[in-house]
N, C-alpha and C positions, 0 to 999 in steps of 0.2 A: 504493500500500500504506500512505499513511500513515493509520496510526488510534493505537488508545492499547497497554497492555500484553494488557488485557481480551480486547480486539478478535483482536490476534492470537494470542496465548493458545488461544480460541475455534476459530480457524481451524486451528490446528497438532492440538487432537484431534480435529478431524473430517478430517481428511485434505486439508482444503482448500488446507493451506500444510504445508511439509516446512521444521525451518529451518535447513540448508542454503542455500535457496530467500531468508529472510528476512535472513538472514547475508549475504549473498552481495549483494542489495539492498541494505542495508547502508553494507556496502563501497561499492560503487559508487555511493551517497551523498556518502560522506567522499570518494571522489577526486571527484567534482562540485565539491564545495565546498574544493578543497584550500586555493584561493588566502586563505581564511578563517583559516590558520594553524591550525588548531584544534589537529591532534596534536601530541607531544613525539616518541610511539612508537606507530608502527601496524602492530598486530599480526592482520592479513588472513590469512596462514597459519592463527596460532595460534586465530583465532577459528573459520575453519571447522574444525578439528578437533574444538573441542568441539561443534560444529553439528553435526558428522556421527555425534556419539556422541548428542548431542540426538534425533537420527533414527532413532536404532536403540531409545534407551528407549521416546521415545513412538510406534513402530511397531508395539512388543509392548506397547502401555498401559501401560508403567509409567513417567509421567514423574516428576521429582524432586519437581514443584512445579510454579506459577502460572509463574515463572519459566524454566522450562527451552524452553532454546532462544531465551532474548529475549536480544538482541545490548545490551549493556550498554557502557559507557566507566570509564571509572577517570582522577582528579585525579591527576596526578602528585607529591603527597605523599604516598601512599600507597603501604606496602613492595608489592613484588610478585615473587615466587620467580622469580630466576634472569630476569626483564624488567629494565630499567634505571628505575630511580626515583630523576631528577632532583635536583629540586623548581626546576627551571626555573635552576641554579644552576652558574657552573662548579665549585663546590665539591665540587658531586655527582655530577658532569657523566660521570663513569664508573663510578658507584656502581650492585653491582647487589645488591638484599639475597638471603638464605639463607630468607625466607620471607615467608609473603603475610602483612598486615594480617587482621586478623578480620574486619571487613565485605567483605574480596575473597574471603578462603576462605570464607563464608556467603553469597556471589552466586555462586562457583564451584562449592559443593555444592547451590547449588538448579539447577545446571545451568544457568546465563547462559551466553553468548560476549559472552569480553571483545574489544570492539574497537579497545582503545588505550588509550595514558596522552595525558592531556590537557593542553594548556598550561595557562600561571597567572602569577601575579606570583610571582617569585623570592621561595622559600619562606613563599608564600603574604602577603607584606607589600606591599600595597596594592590598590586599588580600581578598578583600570579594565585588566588584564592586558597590560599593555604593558612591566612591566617584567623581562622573560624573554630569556634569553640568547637564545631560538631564535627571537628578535621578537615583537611582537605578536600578540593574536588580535583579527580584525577581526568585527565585527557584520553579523549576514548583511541587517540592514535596510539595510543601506547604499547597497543597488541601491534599495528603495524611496523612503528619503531622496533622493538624485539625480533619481528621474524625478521624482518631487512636484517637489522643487528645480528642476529645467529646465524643466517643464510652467509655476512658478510665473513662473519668468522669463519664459520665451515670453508667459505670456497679459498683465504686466506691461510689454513691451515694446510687446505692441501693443497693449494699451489705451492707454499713453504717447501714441503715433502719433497715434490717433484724438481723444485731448483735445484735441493740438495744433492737429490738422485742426479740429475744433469751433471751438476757441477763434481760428483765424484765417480762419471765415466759412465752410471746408470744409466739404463733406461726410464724414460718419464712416467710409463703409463702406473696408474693410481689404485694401489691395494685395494680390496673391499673397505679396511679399516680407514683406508686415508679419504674414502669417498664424501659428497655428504651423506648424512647417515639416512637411511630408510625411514627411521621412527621420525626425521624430521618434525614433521607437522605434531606427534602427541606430544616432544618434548616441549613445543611450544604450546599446546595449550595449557602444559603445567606452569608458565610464567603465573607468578604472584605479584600483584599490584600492592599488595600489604607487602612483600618484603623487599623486591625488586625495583631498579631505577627506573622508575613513569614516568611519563612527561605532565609538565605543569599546565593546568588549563588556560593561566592567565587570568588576571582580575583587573578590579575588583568582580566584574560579574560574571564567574567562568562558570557556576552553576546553570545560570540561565543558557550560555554558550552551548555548556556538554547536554541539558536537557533536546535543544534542537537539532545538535550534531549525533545524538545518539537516538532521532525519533521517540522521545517521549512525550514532543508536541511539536505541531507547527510553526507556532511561533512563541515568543517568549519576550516578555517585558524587562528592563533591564535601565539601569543612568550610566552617565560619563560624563566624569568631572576631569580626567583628564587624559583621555584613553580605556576605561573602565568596558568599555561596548569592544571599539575597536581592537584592542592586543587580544580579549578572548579569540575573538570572532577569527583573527588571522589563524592562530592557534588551533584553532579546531576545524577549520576548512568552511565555516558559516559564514553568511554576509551580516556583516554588523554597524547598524545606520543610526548616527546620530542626527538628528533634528536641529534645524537653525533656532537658538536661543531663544524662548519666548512663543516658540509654535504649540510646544503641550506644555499641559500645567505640572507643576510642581507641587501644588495640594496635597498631602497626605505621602511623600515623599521625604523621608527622614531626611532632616538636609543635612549633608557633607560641608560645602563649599556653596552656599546660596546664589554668588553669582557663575558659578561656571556649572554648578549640575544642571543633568539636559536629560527629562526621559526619552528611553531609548530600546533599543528593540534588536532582537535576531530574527532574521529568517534563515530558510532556504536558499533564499531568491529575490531580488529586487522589486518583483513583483507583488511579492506576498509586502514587504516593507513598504510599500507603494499604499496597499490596503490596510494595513495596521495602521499607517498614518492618518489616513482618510478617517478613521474611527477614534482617534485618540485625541487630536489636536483641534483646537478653537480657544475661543473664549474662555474663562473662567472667571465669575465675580471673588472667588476665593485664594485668586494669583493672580496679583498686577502687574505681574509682569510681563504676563500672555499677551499677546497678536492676535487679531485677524488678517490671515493670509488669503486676498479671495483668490491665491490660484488653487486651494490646497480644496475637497479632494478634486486628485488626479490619478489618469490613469496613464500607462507609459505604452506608449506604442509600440508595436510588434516588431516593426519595418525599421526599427529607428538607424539616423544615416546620421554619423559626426561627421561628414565631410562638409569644410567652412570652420567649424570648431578649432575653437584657440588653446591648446595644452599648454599650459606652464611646467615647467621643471624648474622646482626651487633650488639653484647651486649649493645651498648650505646646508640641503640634506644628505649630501654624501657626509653621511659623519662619522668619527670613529668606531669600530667595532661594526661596523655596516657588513654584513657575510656577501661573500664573493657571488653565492649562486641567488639571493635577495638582490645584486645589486644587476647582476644578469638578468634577472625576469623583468625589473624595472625598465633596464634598458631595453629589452625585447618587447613590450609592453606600449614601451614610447613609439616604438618601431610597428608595431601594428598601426596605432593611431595614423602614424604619418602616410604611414602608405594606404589605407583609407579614408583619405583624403584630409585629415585633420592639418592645423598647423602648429608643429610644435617645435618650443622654442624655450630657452633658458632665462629664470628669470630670476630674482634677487630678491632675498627677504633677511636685510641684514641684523638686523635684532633677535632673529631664531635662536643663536646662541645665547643669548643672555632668556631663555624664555624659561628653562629650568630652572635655573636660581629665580627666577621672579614667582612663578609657580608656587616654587616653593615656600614664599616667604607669605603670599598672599591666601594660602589653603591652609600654615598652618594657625594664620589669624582670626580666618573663619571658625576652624575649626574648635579654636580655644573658645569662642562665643557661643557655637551652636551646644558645644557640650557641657557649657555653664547649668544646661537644666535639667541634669542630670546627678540632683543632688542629694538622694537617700528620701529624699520628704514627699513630693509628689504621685510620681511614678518611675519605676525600674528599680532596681536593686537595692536593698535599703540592708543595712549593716545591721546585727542584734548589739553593737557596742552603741552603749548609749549614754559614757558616763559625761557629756557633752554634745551641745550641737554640731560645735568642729570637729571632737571625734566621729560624729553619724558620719556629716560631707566626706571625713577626710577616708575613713575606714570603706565608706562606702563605694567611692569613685577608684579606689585602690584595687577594692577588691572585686568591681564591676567593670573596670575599664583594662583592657592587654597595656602591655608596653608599649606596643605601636601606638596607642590612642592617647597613654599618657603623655607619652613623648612630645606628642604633636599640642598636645594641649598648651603642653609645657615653654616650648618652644614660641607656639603662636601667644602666650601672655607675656614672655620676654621680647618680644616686637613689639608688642602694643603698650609699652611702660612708657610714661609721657615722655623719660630722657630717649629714648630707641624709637616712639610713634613715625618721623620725621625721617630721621636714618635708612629705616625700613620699610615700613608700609606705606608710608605717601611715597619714599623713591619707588618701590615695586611696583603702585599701581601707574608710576610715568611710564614705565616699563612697559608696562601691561599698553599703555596708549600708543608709544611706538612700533609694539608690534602688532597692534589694529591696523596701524595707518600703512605698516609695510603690506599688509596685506592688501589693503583699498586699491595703494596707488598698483599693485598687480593687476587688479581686476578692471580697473580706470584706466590702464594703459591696453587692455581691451584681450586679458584674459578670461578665458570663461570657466575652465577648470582646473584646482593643481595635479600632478600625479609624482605622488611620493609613495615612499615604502610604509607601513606600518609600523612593523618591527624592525630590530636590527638581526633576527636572527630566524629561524624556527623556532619550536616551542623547547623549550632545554628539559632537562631531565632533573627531577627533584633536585638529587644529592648536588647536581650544580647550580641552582637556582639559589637553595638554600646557606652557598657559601656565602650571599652578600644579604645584609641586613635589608628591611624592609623598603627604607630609603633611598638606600643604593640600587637598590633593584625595580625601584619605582623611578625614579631618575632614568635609570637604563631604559624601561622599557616602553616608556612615555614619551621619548625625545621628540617622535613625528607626530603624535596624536595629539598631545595639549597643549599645541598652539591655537590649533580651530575652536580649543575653549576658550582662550583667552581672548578671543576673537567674535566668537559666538559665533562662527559658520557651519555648515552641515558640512559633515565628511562621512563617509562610507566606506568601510575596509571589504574587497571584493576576494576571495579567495581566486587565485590563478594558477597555480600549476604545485605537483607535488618537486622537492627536492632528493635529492638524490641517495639521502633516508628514509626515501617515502613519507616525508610530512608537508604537510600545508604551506604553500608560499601565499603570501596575502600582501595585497598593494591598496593603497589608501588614495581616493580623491576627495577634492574640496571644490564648495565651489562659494557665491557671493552670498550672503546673506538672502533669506528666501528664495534661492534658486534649486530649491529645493528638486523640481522638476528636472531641472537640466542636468543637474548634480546625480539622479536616479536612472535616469535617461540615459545620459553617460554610461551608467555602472553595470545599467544592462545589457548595452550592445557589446561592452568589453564580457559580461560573462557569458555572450552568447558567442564570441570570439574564441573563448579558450575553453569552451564547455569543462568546467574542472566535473570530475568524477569524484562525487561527497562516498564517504562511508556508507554502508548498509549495517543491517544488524540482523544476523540470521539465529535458529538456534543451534544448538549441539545436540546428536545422539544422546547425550546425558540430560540434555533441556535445561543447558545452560546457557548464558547470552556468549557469540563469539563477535566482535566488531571487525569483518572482513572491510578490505578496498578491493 
């Protein structure tokens, strides 16, 4: 059954799928894949109810929408009525809110089934989703890493053999012992993702990522404050679209970073992200910050031609640690465009480098603000020491918040001390304006999209992920994606070709503030270029989940 939103859409008004039927598939997805960590909360009950009410609209032809009856995921920063919303924290950790976020009550009135909250990095602060009370989420390429990885050893080992043989007068040809071995394939379905080196999903939202890359729904709700959508999304081989600032609300959206989080979404497919749009974004009286975009909903054409289309290539994203075969598909990427008639051309965004430090000076200020309300008294975590109120605060926030969260707390109320306000956070937000304007005058000089990498690398494997702290690894792996928050433009990480360990290459565009269209439009004529081939999920003889490519 796996196809895109469209596809089954398609099938539910012609009678050909009930989605109960599609729900229920589902389900039985996400326990395939359980060992993935994906959920926080799986709500398999709750979701066929609204399935079976799905059933009865579009029975009598009246479904809500595109939407109705597609089995959907929810990020665990997002409130959700009377469901428990974490944010992966024991802060939260029995927190249930009194009401749903706006983009869950706009997927629950287009009729979705929700089939879970999904893991993440503790309230959403970091890049690779490991750092989560209820553990990590593991990358479902993991089984393909492994067999590439043992297939690469096997044939290294006995080509080893046969040099040796050469080289001392033998002949070359290869013992049964020195072959690869017969049992190949069972040794590798004994890989343990509990003991063995797996690949990291990416965060903060790598739950929602592995939920859609491992078919436990078709699409999946997700934020990006600075990369959070985007590094999953390359990482796991799904398309991952962040929205120009201001198009959906932020209501009921646990804030991180107030002005750079952006709800945000996976699909399959451009198309399917095209239609979660259409559903999500408008107006809000409960977010001032919202837009009306009257080009938004859209639909993307089939045929679409970039020939006349202005590609940018930013110079200053060749950056250190940028991998060889990442910087290959880039180049080869640019090289489609051109020769489908696009004009593409090098362009300059010289404040990119200072975007990091700025980043980081300005999200850990936020940061120290938003989680001021999280004090023992109201709600979340409340400490039994009581023999003072600053004991409660102090006990409480210690013993409810990780080190990454303290840190940052830490950090962002040392910038905002009246001798340091001046030093730091008004330079960083100059910062933050400089590299606005380097983007305008790109798009004023009459580009219409950028095309950069996402990431600097594939998706690494725990035991190396894990050798750099939180911040260094957040630094790393956000270098190309949270500019466009700093900017508030839509960017869309588009999965293009596997690398040469069989994992995911994933390239990143942007385009102008509500260009939402053209920036999607773009992202699909490139995926209908390089048709990447996503995972499937079969079962096993023993009816176990196996994640084949």
């Amino acid at each position: 059954m796996v196809g895109n939103v469209f596809q089954v859409a398609q099938k539910l008004r012609n009678g050909s799928l009930i989605p109960s039927e599609v729900c229920s598939w589902c389900i039985r997805r996400s326990q395939l894949a359980k060992r993935l960590n994906v959920f926080i909360t799986e709500l398999p009950d709750y979701a066929q109810q609204l399935a079976e009410k799905s059933d009865e609209r579009i029975a009598l032809g009246k479904p809500l929408g595109l939407l109705d009856g597609i089995p959907i995921a929810v990020k665990d920063n997002y409130c959700t009525a009377g469901i428990k919303t974490s944010c992966a924290s024991s802060m939260l950790e029995n927190f249930y809110s009194p009401y749903n976020a706006t983009v869950v009550q706009k997927v629950l009135d287009a009729g979705a089934s929700v089939v879970g909250k999904t893991n993440m990095d503790e309230f959403a602060m970091g890049s690779g989703s490991l750092d989560s009370i209820y553990g990590p989420v593991r990358n479902p390429w993991s089984r393909v890493y492994a067999r590439k990885r043992q297939m690469l050893t096997a044939v290294t080992s006995s080509a080893g053999v046969a040099i040796q043989q050469a080289q001392s007068g033998h002949g070359v040809s290869l013992s049964a012992s020195q072959r690869i071995p017969d049992n190949y394939d069972d040794s590798y379905k004994s890989f343990s993702m509990e003991e063995d080196d797996w690949l990291i999903a990416g965060g903060s939202s790598g739950g929602s990522a592995v939920a859609v890359a491992s078919g436990s729904c078709f699409g999946a709700l997700s934020s990006d404050t600075g990369g959070s959508t985007r590094v999953p999304a390359s990482y796991c081989g799904v398309v991952g679209y962040k929205p120009t600032y201001g198009l959906v609300s932020r209501h009921g959206l646990i804030p991180l970073v107030n002005s750079l989080d952006t709800p945000s979404m996976f699909t399959r497919c451009t198309d399917d992200a095209a239609a979660i749009l259409a559903t999500i974004s408008g107006i809000d009286v409960m977010d001032s910050t919202t837009v009306q975009d009257c080009s938004v909903p859209f639909s993307l054409p089939d045929d679409a031609s970039i020939e006349g289309l202005h590609i940018g290539i930013p110079e200053e994203y060749h950056a250190p640690g940028l991998s060889e075969e990442t910087l290959d598909t880039w180049t080869w990427v640019a090289d489609l465009f051109e020769r489908a008639g696009a004009k593409v051309t090098r362009v300059s965004l010289p404040h990119t480098q200072y975007s990091i430090v700025c980043y980081s000076v300005l999200c850990v200020c936020e940061v120290a603000s938003n989680m001021a309300r999280y004090d023992g008294i109201e709600y979340g975590y409340r400490s039994e020491q009581a023999l003072s109120t600053h004991a409660l605060y102090a006990d409480s926030r210690h013993t409810g918040f990780n080190d990454v969260v303290r840190g940052r707390i830490l950090a962002g109320n040392y910038f905002l001390l009246k001798r340091n306000y001046d030093a730091y956070f008004v330079q960083a937000q100059k910062v933050r304006q400089l590299i606005t304007a380097d983007f305008r005058r790109a798009f004023d000089a009459g580009v219409d999209v950028l095309l950069t990498p996402t990431t600097l690398t594939v998706a690494p494997p725990y035991k190396e992920a894990t050798q750099h702290d939180n911040r260094t690894m957040s630094a790393q792996e956000d270098v190309f994606t949270q500019p466009a928050n700093m900017a508030g433009l839509p960017a869309v990480s588009v999965p293009v070709k596997l690398s040469s360990q069989s994992l995911p290459i994933g390239l990143q565009l942007m385009a102008n503030n509500f260009e939402d269209k053209l920036l999607l439009t773009t992202a699909k004529w490139l995926e209908q270029q390089v048709q990447f081939n996503r995972l499937d999920l079969v079962e096993d003889s023993l009816g176990l989940g196996e994640l084949v490519h």
